[in-house]
C-alpha positions in Angstrom: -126.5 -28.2 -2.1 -127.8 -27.5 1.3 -124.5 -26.4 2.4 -123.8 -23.9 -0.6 -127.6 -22.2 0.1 -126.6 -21.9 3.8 -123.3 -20.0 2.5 -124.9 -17.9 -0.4 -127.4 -16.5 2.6 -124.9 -15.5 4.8 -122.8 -13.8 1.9 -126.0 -12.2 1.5 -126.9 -10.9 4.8 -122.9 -9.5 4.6 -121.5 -12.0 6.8 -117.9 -13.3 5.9 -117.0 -16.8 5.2 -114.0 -18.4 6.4 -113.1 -21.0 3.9 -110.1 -22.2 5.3 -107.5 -19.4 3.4 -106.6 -16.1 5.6 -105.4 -13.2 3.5 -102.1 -12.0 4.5 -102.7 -8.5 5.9 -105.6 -9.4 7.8 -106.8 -11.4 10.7 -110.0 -13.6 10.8 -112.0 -13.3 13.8 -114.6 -16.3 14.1 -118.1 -15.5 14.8 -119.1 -16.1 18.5 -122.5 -16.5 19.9 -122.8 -12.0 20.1 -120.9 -11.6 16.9 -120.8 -12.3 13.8 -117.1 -13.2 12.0 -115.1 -10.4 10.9 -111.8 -9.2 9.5 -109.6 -6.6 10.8 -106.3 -5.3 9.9 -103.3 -7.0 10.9 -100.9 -4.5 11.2 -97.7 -5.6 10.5 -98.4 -7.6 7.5 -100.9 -4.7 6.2 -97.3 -2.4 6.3 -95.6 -5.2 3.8 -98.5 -5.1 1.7 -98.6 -1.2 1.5 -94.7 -1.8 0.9 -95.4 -4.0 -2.0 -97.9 -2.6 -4.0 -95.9 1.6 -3.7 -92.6 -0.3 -4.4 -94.1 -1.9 -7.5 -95.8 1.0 -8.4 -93.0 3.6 -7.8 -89.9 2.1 -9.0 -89.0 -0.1 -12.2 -88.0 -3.1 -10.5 -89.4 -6.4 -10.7 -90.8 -9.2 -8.1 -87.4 -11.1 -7.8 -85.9 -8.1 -6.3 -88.9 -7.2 -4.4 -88.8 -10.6 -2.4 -85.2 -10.0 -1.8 -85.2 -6.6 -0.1 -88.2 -8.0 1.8 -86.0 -10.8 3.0 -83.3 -8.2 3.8 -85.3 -6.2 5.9 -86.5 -9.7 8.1 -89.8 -9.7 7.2 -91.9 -12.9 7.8 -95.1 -14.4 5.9 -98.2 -15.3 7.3 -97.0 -18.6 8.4 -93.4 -17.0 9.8 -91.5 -18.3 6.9 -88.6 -15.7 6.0 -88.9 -16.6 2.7 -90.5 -14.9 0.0 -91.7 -15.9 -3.8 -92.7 -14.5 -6.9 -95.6 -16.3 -7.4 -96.9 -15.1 -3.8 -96.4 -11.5 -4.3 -98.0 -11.3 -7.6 -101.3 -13.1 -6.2 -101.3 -10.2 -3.3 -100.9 -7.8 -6.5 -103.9 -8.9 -7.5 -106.1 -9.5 -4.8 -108.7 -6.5 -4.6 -109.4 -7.5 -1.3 -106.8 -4.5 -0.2 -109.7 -2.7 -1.4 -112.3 -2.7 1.3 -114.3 -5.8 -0.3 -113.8 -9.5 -0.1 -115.2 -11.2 -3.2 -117.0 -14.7 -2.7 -118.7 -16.8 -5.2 -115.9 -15.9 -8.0 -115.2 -19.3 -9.6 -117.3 -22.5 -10.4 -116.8 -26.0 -10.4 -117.5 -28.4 -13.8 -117.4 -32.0 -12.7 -117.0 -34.5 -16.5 -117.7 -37.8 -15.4 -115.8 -40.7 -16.9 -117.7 -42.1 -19.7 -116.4 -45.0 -22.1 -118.9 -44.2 -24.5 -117.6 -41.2 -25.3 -114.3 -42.0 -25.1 -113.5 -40.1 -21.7 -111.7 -42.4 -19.5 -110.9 -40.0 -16.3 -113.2 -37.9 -14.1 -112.2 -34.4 -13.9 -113.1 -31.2 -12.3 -112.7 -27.8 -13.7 -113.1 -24.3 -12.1 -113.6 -21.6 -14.4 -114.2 -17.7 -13.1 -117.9 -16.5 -13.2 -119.1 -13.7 -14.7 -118.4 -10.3 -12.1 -122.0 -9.7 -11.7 -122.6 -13.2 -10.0 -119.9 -12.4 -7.1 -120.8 -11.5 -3.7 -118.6 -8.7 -2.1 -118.4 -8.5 1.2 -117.0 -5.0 3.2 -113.6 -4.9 5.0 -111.0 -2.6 5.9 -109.2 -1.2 3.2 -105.6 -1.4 3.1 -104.6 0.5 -0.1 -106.3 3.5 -2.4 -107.9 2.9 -5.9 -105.8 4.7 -7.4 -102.6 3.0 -6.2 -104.2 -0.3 -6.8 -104.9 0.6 -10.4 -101.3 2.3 -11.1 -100.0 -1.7 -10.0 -102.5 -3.4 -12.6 -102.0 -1.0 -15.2 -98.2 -2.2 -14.9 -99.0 -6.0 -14.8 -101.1 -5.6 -17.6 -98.1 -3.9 -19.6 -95.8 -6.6 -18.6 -97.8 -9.4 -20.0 -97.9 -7.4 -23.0 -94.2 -7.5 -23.7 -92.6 -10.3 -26.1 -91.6 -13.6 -24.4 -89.8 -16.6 -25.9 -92.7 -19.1 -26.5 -91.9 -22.6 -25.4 -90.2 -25.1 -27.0 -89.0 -28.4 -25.5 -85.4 -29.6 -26.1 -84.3 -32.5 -26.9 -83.2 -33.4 -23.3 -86.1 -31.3 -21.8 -88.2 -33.0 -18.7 -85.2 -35.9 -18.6 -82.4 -34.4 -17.0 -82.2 -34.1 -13.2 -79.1 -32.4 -10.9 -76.8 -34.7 -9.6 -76.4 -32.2 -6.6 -79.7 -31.4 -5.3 -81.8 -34.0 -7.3 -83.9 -31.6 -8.7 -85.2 -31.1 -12.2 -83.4 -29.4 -14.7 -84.6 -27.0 -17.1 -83.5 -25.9 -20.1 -83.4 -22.8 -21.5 -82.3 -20.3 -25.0 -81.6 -16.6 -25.5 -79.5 -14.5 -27.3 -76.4 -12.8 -25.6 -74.5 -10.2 -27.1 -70.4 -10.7 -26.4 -68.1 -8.8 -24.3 -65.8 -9.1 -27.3 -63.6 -6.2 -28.3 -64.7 -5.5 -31.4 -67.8 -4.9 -33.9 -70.6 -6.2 -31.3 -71.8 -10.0 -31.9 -74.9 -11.2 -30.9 -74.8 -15.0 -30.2 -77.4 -17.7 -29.5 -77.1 -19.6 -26.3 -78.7 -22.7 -25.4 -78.3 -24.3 -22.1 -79.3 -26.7 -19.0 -79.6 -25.0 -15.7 -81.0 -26.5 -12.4 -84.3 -25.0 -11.5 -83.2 -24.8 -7.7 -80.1 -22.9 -8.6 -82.0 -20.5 -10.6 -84.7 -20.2 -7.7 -82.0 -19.8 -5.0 -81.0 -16.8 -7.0 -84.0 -15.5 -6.4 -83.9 -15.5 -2.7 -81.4 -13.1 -0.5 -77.9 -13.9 -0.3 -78.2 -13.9 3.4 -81.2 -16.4 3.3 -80.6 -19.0 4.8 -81.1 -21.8 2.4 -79.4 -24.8 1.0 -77.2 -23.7 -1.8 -76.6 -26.2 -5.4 -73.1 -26.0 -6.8 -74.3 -27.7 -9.6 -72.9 -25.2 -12.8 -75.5 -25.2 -16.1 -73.9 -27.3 -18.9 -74.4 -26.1 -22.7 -76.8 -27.7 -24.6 -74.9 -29.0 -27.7 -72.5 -30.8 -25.1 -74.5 -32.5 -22.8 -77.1 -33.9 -25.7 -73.5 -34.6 -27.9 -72.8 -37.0 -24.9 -76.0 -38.4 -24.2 -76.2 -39.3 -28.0 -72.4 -40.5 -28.1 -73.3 -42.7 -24.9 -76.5 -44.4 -26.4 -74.5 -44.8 -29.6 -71.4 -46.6 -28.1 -73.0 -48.8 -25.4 -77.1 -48.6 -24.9 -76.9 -50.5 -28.4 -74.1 -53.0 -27.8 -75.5 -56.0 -25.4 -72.4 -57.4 -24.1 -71.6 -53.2 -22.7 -75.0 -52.9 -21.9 -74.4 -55.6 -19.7 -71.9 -54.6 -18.0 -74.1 -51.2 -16.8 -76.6 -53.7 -14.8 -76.2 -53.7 -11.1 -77.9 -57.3 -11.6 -74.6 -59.0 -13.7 -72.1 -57.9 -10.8 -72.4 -60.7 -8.8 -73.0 -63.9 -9.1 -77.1 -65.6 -8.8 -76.4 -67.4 -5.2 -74.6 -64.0 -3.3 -77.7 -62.0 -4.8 -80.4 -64.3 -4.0 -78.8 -64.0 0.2 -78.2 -60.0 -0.5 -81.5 -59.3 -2.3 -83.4 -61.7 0.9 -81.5 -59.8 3.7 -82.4 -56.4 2.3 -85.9 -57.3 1.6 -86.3 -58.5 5.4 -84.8 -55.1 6.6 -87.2 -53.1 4.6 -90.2 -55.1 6.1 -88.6 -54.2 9.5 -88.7 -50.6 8.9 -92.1 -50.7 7.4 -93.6 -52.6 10.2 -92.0 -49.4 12.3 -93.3 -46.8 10.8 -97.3 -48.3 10.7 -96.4 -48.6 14.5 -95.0 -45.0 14.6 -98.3 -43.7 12.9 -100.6 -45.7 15.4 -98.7 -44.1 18.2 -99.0 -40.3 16.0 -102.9 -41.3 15.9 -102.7 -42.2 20.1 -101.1 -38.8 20.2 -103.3 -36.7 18.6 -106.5 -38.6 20.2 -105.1 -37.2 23.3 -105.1 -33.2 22.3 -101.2 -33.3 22.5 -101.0 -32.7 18.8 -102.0 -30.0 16.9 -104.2 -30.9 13.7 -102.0 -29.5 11.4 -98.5 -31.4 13.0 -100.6 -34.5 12.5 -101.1 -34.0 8.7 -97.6 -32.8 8.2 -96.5 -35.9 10.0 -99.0 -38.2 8.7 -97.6 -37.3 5.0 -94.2 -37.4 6.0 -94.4 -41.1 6.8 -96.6 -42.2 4.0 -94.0 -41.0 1.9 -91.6 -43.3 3.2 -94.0 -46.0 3.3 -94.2 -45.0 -0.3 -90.7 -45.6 -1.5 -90.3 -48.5 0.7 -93.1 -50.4 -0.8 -92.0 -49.7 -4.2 -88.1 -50.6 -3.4 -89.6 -53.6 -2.0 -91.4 -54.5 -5.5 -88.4 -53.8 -7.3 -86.2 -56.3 -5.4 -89.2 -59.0 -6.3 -88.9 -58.7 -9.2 -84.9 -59.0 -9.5 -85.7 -62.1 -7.0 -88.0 -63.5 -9.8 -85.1 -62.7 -12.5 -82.4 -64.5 -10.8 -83.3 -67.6 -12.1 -84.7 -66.4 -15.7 -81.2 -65.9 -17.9 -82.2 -67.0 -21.0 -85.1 -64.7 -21.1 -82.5 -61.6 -19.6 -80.2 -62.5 -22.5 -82.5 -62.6 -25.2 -84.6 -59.3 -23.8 -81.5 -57.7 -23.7 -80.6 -58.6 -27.3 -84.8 -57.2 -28.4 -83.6 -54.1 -26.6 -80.9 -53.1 -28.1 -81.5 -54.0 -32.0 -85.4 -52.3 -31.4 -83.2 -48.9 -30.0 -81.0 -49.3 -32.8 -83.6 -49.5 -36.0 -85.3 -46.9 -33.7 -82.5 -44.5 -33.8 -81.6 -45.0 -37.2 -85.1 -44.2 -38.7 -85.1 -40.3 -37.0 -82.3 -39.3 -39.1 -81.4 -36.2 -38.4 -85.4 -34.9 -37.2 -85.4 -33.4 -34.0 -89.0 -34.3 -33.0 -88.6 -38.2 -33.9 -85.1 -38.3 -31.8 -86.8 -36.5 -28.5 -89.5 -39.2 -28.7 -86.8 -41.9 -29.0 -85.2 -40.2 -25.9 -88.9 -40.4 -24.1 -89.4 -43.9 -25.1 -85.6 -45.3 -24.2 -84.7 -43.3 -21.4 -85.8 -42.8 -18.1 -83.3 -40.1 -16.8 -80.2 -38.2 -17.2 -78.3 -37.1 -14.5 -75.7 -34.0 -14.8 -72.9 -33.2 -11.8 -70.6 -30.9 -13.1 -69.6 -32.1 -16.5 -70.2 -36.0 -15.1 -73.6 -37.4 -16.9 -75.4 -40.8 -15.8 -77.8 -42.6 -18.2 -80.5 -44.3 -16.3 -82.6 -46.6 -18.3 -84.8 -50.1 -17.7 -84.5 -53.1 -20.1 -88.3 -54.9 -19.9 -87.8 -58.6 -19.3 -90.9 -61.0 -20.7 -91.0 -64.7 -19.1 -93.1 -67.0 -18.4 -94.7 -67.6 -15.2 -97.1 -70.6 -15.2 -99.5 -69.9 -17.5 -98.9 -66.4 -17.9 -96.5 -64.1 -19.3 -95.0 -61.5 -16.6 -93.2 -58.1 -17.6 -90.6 -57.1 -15.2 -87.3 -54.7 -15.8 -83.8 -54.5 -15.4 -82.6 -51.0 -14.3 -79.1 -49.5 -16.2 -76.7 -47.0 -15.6 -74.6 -45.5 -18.5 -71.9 -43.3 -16.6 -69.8 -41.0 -18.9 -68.1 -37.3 -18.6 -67.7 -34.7 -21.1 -64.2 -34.4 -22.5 -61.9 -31.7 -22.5 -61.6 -31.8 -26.4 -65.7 -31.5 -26.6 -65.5 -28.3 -24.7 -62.6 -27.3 -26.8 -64.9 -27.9 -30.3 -67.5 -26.0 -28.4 -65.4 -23.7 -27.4 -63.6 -22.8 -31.2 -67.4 -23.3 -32.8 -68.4 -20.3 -30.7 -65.1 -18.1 -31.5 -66.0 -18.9 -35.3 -69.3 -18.1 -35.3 -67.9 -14.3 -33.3 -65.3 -13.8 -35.8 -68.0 -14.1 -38.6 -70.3 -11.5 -37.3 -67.5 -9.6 -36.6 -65.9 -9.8 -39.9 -69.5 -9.4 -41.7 -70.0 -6.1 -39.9 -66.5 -5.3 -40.4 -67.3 -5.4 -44.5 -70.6 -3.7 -43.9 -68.6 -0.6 -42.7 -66.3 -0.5 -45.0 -68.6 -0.8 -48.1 -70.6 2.1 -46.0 -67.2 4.4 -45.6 -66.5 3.5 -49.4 -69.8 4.5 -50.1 -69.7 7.6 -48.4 -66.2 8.5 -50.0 -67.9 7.9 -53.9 -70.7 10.3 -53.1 -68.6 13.2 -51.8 -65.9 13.2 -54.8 
């Protein structure tokens, strides 16, 4: 509380607060023992942001190609990145800053405690914006006029005016993930009119794109960026496959089987391979603890910038990360080894609970995506090539308790020639129905026509 009082009687003596975040377009000079903190006008960036906001203003194009001409002309951010996004543009849109006055004291924090009694069981904090009379504007240089600053709102207020497909989640939605990249994959539906000769057709599309191709169209083809070759798959086909591979094997046991890494080799050879890697893992955690005392040394020193010791800092506990939880997986398979009546029989639960599972959704959409939440743990698409990645929980006894552990699959399957084919003719039939419809349309119009004048 002390700390916020201090702040809210600078802001109101007119003295500018750092708070860690330096618009782009200025510069933030600390306060010195004559001086009191100030911004001033970084020229260079203050000529992107004039760029920006007359661009938007001026000509009917959107953000996407803004950020790209940007990146053609070799502009650099704040931080001398030479990319440029979206959502970045559209905050300096709306910054009124540009204006001549930095706002403080805009937002407000709402801490809810947890509280068992009432049935909240996580701590959570909330900012909401205050009301505009409670923030504290501070004078800087102005970058941009009023009026050009009101022609750009005026426009982003018209945009979010305009109609937009609300969201709906597929059935695949939040499982699939790119085979190329490993990203996530999104999935997406419109309406496309054909190319067609012919009465126009308007058709309904419904596909699975990977969120970084669609963002590295977004970017300049002269960025330099890594590039995903991974092509979007149509919806009907990839969940037709998905579908067709938890029908024919996730169900059977003895196929189900034979998608475990853990029945490939015999108990003995496993136990020696599953021991050796374990070992190597502890080696390479036991290097990088070492690696982050000598980071610490490092930085102690003043050779280290504070910001190269976060980024490293996180860098390695991220590996720690995945090592640690590589490591628990390979216990567990240790502790499995030696359970295979309870593997057989857990496998058995599995598939008949999937199967009376799947049969009681029928034909419901929402029942079949929550089977697909509950029984699968990832889909991977390549190119037509799909993966089903899914963990079996094994119950057994351990002394005198009862331990869970799982038993990772992999489903691996490709989309046919003749299910593109079906696809393929299902979309002709539905063009040469529109087509013939509108066809019959004008000629009961011409007919029409002809009655009236006779």
């Amino acid at each position: 509380m002390r700390v916020t009082r201090g702040k809210q009687l600078r802001l109101s003596q007119g003295q500018l607060l750092g708070c860690g975040v330096h618009t782009f377009g200025y510069d933030y000079i600390r306060k010195t023992p004559t001086s009191r903190p100030q911004m001033i006008i970084n020229e260079r960036e203050a000529e992107i942001v004039r760029y920006l906001f007359e661009t938007y203003a001026s000509e009917q194009i959107g953000l996407d190609r803004i950020a790209k001409r940007l990146e053609d002309m070799g502009a650099i951010t704040k931080t001398g990145k030479k990319l440029w996004r979206r959502s970045f543009l559209k905050t300096v849109l709306r910054n009124e800053t540009y204006l001549g006055v930095k706002y403080f004291n805009t937002m407000r924090c709402i801490r809810e405690y947890a509280n068992p009694i009432y049935d909240i069981k996580h701590s959570t904090l909330k900012r909401i914006n205050r009301n505009r009379e409670d923030w504290i504007g501070v004078e800087v240089p102005a970058i941009i006029s009023r009026e050009l600053f009101d022609r750009v709102q005026d426009r982003l207020k018209d945009n979010r005016k305009r109609y937009r497909n609300p969201r709906q989640a597929q059935l695949l939605s939040t499982l699939v993930r790119c085979g190329c990249c490993g990203g996530s994959v999104y999935a997406y539906r419109r309406w496309e009119r054909s190319k067609r000769k012919g009465p126009p057709c308007v058709l309904h599309s419904m596909a699975y794109k990977c969120n970084w191709r669609f963002r590295q169209q977004l970017h300049s083809k002269n960025s330099q960026i890594s590039r995903c070759t991974n092509r979007e798959i149509k919806g009907p086909l990839l969940e037709g496959r998905v579908l067709a591979m938890v029908k024919e094997v996730m169900l059977d046991p003895a196929k189900l089987r034979e998608c475990m890494d853990f029945f490939r080799e015999d108990a003995h050879a496993a136990e020696l391979r599953l021991e050796k890697e374990v070992k190597a893992i502890n080696g390479r955690l036991e290097a990088l603890h070492e690696q982050k005392r000598r980071i610490i040394d490092i930085y102690a020193s003043g050779d280290l910038s504070r910001d190269g010791y976060v980024e490293k800092n996180r860098e390695l506990d991220g590996m720690i990360e995945t090592l640690n939880a590589r490591s628990k997986e390979l216990a567990e398979n240790t502790v499995l080894l030696h359970k295979a009546g309870a593997i057989d029989t857990a496998i058995a639960q599995y598939c008949e609970g999937a199967r009376v599972r799947l049969n009681k959704c029928g034909s419901d959409p929402s029942s079949m995506r929550a089977f697909m939440l509950q029984y699968v743990e990832k889909i991977v698409h390549l190119n037509g090539k799909v993966s089903l990645h899914g963990r079996v929980p094994v119950r057994h006894e351990q002394g005198n308790d009862t331990e869970t552990n799982t038993l990772p699959f992999c489903i691996e399957s490709e989309v046919t020639r003749e299910e593109r084919y079906l696809e393929k003719m299902r979309t002709a039939e539905a063009m040469r129905y529109q087509q013939s419809v509108a066809l019959l349309r004008e000629q009961s119009a011409s007919d029409l026509r002809e009655t009236e004048r006779l």
